[in-house]
PDB file of N, CA, C, O and CB in Angstrom:
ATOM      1  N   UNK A   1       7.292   0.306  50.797  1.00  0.00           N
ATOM      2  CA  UNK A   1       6.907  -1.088  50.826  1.00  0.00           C
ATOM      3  C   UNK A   1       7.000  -1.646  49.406  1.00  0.00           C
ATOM      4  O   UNK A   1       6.491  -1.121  48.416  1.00  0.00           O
ATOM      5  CB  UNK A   1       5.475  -1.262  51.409  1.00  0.00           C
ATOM      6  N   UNK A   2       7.833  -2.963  49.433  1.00  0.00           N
ATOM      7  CA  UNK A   2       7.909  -3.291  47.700  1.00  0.00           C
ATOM      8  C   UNK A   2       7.100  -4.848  48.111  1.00  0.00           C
ATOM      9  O   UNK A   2       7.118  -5.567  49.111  1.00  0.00           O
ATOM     10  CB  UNK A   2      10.040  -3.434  46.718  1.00  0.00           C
ATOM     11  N   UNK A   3       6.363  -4.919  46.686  1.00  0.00           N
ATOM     12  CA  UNK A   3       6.052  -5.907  46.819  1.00  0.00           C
ATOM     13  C   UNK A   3       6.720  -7.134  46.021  1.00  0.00           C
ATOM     14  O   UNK A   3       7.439  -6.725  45.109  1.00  0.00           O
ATOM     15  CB  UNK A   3       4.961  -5.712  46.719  1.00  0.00           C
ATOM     16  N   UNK A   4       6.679  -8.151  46.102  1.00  0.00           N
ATOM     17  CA  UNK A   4       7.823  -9.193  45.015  1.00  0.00           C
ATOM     18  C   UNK A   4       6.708 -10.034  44.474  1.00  0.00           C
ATOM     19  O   UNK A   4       5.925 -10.706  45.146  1.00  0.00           O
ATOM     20  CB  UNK A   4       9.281 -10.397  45.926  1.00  0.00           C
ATOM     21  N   UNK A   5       6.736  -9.921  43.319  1.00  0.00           N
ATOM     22  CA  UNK A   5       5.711 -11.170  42.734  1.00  0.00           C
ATOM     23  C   UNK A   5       6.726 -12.392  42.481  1.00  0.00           C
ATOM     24  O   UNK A   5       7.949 -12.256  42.492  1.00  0.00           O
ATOM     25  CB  UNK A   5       4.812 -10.721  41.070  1.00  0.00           C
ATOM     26  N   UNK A   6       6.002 -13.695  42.235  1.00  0.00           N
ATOM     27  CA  UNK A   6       6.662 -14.236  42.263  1.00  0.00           C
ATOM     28  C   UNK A   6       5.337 -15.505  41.457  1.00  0.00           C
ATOM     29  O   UNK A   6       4.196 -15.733  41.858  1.00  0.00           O
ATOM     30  CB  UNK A   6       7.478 -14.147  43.621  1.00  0.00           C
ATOM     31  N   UNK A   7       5.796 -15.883  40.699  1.00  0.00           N
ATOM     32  CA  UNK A   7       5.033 -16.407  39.422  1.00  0.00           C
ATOM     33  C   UNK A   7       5.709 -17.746  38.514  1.00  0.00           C
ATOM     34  O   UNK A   7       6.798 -17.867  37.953  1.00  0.00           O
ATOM     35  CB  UNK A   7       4.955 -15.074  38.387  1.00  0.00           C
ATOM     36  N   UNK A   8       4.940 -18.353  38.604  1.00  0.00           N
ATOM     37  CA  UNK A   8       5.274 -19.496  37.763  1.00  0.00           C
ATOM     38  C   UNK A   8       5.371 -19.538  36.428  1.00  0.00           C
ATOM     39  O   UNK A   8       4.230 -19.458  35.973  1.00  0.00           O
ATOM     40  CB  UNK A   8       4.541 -20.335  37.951  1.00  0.00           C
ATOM     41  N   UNK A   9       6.260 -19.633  35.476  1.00  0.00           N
ATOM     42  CA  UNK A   9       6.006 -19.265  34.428  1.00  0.00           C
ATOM     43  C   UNK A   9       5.165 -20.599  33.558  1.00  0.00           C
ATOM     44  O   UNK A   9       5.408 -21.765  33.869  1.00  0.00           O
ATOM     45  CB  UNK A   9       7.317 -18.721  33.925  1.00  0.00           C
ATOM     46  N   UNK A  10       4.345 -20.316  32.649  1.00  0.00           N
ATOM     47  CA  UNK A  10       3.521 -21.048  31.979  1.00  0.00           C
ATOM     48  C   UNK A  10       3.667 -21.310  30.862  1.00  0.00           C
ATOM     49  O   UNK A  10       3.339 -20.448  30.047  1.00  0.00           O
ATOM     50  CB  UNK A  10       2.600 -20.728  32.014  1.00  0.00           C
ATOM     51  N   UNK A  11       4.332 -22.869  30.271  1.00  0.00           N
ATOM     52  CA  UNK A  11       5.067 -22.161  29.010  1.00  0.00           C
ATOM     53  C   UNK A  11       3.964 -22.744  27.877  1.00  0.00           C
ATOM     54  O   UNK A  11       4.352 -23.139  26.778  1.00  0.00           O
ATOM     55  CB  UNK A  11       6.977 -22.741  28.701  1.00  0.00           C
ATOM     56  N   UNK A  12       2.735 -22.751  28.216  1.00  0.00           N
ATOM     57  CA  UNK A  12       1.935 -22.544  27.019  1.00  0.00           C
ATOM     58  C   UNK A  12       1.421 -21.798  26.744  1.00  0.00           C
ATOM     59  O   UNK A  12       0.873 -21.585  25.662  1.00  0.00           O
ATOM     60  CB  UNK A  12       1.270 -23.059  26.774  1.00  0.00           C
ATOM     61  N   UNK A  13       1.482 -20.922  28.079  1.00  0.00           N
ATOM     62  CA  UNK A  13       1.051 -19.036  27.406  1.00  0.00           C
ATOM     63  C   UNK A  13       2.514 -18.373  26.688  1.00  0.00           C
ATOM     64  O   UNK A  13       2.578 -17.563  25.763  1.00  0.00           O
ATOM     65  CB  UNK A  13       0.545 -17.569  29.188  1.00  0.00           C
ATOM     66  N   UNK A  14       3.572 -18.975  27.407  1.00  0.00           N
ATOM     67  CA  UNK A  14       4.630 -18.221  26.580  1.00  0.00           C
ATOM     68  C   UNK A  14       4.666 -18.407  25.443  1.00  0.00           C
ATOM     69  O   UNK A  14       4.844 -17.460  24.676  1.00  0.00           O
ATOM     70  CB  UNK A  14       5.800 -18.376  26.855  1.00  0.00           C
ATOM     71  N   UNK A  15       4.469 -20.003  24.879  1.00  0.00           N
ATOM     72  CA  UNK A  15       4.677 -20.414  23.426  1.00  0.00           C
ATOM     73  C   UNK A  15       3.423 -19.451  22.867  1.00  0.00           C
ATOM     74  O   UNK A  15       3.549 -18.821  21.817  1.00  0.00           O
ATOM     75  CB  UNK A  15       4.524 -22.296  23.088  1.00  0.00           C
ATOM     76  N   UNK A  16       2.413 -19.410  23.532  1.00  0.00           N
ATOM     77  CA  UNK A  16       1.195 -18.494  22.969  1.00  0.00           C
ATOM     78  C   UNK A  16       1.544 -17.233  22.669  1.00  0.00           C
ATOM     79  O   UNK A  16       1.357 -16.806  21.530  1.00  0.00           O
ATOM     80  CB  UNK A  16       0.061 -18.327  23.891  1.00  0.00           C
ATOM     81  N   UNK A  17       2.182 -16.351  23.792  1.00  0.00           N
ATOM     82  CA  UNK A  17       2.636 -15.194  23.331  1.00  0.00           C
ATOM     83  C   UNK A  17       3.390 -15.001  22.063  1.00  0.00           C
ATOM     84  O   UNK A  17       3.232 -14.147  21.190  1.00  0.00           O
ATOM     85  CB  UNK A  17       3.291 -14.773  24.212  1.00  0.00           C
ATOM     86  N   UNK A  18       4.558 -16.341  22.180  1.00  0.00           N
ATOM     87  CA  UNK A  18       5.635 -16.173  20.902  1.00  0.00           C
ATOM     88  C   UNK A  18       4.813 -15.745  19.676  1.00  0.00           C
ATOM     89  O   UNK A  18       5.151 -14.880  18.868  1.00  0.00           O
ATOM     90  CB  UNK A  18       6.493 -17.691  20.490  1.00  0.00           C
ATOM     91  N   UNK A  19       3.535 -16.570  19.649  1.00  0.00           N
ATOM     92  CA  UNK A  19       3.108 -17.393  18.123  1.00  0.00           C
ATOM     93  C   UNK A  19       2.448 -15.633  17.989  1.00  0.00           C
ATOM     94  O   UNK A  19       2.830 -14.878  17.094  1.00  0.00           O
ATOM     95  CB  UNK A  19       1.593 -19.365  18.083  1.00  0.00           C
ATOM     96  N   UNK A  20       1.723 -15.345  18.744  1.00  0.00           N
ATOM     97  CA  UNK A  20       0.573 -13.744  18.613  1.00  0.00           C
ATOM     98  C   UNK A  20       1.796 -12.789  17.993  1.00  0.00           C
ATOM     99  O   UNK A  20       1.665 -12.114  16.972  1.00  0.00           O
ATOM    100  CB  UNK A  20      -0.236 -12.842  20.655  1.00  0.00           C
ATOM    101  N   UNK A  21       3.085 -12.866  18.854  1.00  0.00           N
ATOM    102  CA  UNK A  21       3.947 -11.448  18.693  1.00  0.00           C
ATOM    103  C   UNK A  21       4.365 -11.914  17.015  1.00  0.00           C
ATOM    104  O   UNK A  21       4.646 -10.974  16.271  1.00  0.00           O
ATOM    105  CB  UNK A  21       5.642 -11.194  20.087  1.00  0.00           C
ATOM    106  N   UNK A  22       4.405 -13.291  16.441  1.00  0.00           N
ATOM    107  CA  UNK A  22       5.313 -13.185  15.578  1.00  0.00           C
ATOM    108  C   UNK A  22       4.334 -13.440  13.838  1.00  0.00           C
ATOM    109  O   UNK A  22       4.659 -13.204  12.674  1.00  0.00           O
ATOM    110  CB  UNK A  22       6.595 -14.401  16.103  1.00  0.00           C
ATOM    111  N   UNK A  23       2.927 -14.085  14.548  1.00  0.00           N
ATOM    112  CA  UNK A  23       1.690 -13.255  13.813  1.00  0.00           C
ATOM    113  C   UNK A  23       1.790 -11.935  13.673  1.00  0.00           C
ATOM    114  O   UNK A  23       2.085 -11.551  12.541  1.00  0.00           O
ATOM    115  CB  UNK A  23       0.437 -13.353  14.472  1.00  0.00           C
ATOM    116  N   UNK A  24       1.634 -11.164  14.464  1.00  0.00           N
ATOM    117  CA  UNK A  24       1.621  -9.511  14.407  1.00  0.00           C
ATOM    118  C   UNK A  24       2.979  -8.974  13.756  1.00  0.00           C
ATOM    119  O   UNK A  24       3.044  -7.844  13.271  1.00  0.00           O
ATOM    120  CB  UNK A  24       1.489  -8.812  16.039  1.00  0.00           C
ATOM    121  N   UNK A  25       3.715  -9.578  13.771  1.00  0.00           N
ATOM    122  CA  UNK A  25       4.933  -8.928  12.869  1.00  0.00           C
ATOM    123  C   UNK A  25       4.636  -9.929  11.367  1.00  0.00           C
ATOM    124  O   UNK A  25       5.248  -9.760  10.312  1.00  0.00           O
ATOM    125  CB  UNK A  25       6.881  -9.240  13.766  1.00  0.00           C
ATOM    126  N   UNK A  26       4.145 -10.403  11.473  1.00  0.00           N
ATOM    127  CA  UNK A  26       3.726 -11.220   9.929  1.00  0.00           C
ATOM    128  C   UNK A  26       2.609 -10.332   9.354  1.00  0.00           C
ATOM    129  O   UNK A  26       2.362 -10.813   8.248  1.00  0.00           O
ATOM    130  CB  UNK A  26       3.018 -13.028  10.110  1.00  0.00           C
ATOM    131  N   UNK A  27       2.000  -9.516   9.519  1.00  0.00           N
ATOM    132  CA  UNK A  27       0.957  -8.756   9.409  1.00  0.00           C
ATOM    133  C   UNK A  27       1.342  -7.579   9.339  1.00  0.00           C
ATOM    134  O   UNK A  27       0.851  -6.748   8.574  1.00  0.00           O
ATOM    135  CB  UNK A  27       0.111  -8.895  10.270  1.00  0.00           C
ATOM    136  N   UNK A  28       2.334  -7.353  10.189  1.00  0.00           N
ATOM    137  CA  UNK A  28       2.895  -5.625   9.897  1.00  0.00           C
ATOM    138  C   UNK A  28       3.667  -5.934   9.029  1.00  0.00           C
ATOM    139  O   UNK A  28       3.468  -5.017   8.232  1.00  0.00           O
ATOM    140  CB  UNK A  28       3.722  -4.629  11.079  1.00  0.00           C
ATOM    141  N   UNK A  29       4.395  -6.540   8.597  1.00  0.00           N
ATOM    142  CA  UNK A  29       4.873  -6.714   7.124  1.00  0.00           C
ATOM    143  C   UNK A  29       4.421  -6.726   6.140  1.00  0.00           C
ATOM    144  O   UNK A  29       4.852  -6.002   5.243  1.00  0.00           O
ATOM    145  CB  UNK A  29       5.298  -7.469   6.869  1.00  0.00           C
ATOM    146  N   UNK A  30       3.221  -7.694   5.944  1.00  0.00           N
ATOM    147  CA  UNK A  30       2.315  -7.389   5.176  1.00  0.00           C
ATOM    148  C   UNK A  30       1.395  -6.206   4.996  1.00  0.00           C
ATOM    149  O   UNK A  30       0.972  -5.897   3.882  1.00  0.00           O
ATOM    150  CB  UNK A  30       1.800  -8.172   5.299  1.00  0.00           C
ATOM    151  N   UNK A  31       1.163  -5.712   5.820  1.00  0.00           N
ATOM    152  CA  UNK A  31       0.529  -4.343   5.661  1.00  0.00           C
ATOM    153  C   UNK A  31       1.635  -3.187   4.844  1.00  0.00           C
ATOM    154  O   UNK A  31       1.279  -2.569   3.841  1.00  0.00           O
ATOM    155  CB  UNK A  31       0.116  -3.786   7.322  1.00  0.00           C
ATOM    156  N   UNK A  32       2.943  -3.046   5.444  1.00  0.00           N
ATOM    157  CA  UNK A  32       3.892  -2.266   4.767  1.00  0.00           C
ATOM    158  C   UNK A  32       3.948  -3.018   3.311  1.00  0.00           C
ATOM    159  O   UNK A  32       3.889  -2.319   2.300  1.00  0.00           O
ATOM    160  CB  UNK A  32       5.359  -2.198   5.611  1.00  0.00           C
ATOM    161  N   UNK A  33       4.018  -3.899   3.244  1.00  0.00           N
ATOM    162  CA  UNK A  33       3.655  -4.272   1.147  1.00  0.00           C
ATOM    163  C   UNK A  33       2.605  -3.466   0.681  1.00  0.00           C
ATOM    164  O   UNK A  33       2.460  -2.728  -0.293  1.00  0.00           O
ATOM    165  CB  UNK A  33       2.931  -6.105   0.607  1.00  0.00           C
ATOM    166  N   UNK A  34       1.747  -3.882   1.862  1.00  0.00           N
ATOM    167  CA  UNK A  34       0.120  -3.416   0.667  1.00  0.00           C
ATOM    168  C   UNK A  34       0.277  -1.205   0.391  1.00  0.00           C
ATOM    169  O   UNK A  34      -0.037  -0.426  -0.509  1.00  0.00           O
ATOM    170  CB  UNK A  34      -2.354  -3.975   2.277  1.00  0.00           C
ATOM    171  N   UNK A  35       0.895  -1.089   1.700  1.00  0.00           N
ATOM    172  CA  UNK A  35       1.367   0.683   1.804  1.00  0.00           C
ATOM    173  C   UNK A  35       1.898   0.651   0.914  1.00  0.00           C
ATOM    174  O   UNK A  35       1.161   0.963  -0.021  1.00  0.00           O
ATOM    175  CB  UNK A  35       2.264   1.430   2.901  1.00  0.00           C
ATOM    176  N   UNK A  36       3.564   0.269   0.406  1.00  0.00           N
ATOM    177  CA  UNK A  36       3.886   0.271  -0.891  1.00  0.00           C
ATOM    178  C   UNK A  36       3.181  -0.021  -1.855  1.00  0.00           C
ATOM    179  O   UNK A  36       3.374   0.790  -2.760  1.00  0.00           O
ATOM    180  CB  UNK A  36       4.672  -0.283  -1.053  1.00  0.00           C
ATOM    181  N   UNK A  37       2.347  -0.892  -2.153  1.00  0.00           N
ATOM    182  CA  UNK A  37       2.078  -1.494  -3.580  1.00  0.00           C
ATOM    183  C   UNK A  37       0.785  -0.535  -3.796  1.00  0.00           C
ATOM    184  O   UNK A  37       0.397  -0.406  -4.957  1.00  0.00           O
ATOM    185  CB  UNK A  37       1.750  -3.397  -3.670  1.00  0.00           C
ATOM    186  N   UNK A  38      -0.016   0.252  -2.607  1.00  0.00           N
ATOM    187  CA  UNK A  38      -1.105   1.429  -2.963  1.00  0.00           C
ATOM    188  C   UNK A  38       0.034   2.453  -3.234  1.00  0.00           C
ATOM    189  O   UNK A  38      -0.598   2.833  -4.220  1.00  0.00           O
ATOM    190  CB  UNK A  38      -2.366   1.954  -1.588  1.00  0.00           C
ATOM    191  N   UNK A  39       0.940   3.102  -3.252  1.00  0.00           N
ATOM    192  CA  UNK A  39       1.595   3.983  -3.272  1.00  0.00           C
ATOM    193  C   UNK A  39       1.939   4.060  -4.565  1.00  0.00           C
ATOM    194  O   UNK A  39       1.634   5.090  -5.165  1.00  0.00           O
ATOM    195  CB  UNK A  39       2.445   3.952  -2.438  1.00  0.00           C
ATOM    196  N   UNK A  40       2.795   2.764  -5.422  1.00  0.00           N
ATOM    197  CA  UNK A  40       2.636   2.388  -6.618  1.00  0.00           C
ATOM    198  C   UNK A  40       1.517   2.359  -7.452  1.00  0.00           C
ATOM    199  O   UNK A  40       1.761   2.357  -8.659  1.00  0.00           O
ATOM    200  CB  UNK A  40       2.987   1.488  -6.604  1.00  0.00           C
ATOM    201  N   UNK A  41       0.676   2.341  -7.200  1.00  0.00           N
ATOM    202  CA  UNK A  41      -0.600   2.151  -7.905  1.00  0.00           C
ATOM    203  C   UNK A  41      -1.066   3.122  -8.263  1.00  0.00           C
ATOM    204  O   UNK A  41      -1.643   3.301  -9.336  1.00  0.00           O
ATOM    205  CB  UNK A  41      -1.511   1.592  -7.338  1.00  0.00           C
ATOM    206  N   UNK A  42      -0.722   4.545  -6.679  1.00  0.00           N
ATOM    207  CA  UNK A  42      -1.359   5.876  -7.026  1.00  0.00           C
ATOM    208  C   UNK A  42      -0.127   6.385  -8.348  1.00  0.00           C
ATOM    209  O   UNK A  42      -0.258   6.856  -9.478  1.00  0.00           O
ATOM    210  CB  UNK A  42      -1.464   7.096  -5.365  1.00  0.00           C
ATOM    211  N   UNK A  43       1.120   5.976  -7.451  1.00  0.00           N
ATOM    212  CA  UNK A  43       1.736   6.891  -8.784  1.00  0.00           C
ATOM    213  C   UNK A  43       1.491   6.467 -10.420  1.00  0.00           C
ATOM    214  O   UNK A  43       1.328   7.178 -11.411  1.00  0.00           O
ATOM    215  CB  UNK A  43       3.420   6.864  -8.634  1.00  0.00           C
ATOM    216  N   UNK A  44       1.536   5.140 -10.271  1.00  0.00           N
ATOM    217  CA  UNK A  44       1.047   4.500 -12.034  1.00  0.00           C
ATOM    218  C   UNK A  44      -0.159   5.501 -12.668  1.00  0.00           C
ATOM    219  O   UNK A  44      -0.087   6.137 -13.720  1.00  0.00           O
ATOM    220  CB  UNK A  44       0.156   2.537 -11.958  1.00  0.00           C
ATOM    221  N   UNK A  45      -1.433   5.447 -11.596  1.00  0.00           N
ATOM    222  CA  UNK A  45      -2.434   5.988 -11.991  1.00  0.00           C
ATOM    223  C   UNK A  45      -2.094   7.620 -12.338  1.00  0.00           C
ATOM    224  O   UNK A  45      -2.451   8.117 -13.407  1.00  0.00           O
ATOM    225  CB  UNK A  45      -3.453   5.694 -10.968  1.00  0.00           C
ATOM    226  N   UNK A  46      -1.523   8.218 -11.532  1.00  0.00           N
ATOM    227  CA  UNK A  46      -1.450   9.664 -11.751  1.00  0.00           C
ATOM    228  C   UNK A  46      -0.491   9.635 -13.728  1.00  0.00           C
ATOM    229  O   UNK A  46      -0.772  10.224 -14.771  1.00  0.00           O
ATOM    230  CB  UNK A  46      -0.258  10.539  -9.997  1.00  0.00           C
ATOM    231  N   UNK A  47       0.456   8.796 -13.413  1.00  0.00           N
ATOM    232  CA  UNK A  47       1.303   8.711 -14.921  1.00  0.00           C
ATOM    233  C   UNK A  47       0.397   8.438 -15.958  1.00  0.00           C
ATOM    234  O   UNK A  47       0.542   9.068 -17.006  1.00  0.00           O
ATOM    235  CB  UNK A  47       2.462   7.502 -15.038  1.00  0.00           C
ATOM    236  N   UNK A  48      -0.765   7.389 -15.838  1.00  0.00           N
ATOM    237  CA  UNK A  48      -1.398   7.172 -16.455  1.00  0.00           C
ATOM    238  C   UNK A  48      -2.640   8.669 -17.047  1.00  0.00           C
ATOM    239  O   UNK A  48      -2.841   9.105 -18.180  1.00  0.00           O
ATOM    240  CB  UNK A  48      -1.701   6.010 -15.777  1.00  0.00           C
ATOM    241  N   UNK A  49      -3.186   9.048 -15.804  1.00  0.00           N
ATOM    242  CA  UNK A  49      -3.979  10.344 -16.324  1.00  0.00           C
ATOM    243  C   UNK A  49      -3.041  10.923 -17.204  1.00  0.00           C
ATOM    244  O   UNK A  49      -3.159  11.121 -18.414  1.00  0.00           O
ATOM    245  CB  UNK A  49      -4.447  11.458 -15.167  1.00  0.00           C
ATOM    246  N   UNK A  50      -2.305  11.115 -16.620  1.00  0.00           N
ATOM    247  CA  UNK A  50      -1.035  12.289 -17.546  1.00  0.00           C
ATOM    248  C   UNK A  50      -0.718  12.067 -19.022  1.00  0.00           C
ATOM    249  O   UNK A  50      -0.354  12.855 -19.895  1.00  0.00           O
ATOM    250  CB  UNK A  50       0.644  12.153 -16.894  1.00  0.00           C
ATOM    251  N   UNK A  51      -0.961  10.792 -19.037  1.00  0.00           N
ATOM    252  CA  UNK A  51      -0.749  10.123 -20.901  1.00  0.00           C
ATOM    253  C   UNK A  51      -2.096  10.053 -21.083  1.00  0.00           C
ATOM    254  O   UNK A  51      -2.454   9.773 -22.227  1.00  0.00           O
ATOM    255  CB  UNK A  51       0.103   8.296 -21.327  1.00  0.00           C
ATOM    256  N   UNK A  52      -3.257  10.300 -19.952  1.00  0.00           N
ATOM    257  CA  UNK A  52      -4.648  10.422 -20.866  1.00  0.00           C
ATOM    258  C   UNK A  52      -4.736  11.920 -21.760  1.00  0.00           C
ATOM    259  O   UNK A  52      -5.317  12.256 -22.792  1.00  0.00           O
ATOM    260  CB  UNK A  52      -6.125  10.359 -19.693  1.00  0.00           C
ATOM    261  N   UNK A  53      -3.948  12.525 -20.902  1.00  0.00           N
ATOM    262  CA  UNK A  53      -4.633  14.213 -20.811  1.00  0.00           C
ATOM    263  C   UNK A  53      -3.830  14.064 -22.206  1.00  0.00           C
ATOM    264  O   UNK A  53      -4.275  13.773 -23.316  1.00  0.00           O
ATOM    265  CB  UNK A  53      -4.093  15.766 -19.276  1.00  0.00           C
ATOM    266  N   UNK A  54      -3.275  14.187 -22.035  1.00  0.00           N
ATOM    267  CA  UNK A  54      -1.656  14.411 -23.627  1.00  0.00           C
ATOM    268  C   UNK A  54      -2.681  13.558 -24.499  1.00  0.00           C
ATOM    269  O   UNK A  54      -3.195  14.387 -25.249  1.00  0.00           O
ATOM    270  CB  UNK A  54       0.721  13.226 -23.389  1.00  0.00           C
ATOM    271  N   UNK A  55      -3.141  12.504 -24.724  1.00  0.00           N
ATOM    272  CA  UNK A  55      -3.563  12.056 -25.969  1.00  0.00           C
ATOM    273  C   UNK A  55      -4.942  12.120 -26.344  1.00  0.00           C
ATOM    274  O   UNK A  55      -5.424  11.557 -27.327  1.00  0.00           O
ATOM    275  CB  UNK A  55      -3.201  10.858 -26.098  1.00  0.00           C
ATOM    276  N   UNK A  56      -5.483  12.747 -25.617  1.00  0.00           N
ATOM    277  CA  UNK A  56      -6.613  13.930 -25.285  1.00  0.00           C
ATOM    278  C   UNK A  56      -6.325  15.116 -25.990  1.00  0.00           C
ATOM    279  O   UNK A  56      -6.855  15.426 -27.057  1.00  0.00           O
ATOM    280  CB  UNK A  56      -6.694  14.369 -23.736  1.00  0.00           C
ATOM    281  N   UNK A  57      -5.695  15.606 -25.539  1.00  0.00           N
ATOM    282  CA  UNK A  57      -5.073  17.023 -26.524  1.00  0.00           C
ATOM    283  C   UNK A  57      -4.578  16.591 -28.170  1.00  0.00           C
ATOM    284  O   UNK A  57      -5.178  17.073 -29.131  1.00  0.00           O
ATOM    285  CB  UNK A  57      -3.379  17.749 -25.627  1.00  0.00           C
ATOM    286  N   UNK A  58      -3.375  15.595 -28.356  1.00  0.00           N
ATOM    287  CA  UNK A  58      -3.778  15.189 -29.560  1.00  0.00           C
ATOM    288  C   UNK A  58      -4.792  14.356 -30.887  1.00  0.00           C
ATOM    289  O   UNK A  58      -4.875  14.276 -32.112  1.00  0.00           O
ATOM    290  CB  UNK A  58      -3.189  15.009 -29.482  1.00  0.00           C
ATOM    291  N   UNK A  59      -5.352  13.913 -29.779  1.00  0.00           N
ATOM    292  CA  UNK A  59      -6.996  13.791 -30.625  1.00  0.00           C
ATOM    293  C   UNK A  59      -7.513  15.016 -31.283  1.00  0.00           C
ATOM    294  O   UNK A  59      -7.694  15.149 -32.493  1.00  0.00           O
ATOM    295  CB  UNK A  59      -8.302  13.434 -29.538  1.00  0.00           C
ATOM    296  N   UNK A  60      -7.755  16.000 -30.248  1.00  0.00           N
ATOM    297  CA  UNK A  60      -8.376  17.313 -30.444  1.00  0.00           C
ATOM    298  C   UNK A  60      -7.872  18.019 -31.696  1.00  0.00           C
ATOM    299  O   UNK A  60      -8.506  18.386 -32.685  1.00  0.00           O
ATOM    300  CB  UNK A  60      -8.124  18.188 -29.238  1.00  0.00           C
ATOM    301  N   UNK A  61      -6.557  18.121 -31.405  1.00  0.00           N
ATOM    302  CA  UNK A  61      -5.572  18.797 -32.463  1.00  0.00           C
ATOM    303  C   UNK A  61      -5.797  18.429 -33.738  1.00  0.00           C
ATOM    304  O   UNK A  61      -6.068  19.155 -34.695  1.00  0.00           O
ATOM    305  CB  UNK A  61      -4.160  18.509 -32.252  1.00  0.00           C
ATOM    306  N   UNK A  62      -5.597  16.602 -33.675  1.00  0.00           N
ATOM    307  CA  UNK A  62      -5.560  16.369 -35.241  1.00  0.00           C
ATOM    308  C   UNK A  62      -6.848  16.017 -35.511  1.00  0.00           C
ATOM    309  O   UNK A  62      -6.986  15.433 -36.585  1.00  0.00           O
ATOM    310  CB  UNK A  62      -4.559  15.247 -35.802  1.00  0.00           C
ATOM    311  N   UNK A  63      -8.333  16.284 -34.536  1.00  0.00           N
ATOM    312  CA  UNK A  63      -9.504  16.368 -35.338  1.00  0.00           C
ATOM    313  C   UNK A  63      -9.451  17.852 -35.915  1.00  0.00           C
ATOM    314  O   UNK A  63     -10.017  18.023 -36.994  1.00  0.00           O
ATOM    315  CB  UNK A  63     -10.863  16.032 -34.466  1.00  0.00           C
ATOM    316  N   UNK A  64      -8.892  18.835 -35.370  1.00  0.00           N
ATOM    317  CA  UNK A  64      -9.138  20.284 -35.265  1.00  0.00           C
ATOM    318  C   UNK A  64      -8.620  20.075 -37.172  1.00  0.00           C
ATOM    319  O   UNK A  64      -9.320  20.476 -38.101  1.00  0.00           O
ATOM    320  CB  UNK A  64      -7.961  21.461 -33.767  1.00  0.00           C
ATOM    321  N   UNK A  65      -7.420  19.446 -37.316  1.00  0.00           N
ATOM    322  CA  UNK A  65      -6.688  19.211 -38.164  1.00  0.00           C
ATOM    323  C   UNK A  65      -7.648  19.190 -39.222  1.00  0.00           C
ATOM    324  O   UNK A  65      -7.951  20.157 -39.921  1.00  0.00           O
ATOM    325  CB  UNK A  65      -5.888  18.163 -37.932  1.00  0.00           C
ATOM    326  N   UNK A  66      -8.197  17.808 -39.313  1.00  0.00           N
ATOM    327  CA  UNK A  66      -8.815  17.180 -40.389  1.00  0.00           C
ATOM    328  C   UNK A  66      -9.970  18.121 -40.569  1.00  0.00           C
ATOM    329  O   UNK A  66     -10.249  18.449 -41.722  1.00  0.00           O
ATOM    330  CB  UNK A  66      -9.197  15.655 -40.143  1.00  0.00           C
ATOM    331  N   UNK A  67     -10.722  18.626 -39.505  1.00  0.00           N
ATOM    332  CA  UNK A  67     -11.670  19.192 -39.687  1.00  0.00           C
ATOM    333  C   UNK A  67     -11.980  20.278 -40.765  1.00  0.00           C
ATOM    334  O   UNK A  67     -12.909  20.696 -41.456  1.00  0.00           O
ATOM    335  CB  UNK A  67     -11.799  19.489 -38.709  1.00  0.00           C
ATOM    336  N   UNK A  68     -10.571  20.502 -40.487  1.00  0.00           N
ATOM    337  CA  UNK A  68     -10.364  22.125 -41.497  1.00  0.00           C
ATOM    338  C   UNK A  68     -10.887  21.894 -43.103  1.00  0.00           C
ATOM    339  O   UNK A  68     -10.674  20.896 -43.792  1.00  0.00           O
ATOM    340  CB  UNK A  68      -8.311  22.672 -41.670  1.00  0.00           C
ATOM    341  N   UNK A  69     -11.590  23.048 -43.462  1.00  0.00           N
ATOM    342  CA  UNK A  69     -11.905  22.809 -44.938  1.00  0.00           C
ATOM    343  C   UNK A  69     -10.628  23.359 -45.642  1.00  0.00           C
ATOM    344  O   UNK A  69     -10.244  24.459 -45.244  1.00  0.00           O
ATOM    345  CB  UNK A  69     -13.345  23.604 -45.473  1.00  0.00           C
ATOM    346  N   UNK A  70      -9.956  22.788 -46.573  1.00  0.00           N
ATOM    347  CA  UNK A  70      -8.857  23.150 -47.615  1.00  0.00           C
ATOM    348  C   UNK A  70      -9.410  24.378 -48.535  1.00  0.00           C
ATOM    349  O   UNK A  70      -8.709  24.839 -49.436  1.00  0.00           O
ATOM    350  CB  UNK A  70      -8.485  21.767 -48.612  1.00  0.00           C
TER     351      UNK A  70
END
């Protein structure tokens, strides 16, 4: 037994649907920026520790340096 629907279409829910589906792809776009631009941010930050640690170590060194009695 099939049944047949048979439906009027409503075109201010359709225009409604359009506007939601093409919100939601305005938003998943924007979300994939913000994924990239945290992704960037982690890697900056990790580069950044990495030039902390290094000028960390040469602090140390050239206090170790100065420290020394002649």
């Amino acid at each position: 037994m099939f049944v047949k629907k048979n439906y009027v279409e409503n075109p201010a829910f359709e225009a409604f649907k359009a506007e939601v589906k093409e919100e939601l792809s305005t938003q998943k776009m924007i979300l994939q920026e913000l994924k990239q631009e945290q992704k960037e941010i982690r890697i900056n930050q990790a580069a950044m520790s990495a030039k902390k640690e290094g000028m960390s170590a040469d602090l140390k060194a050239i206090l170790s340096i100065l420290s020394r009695k002649p």
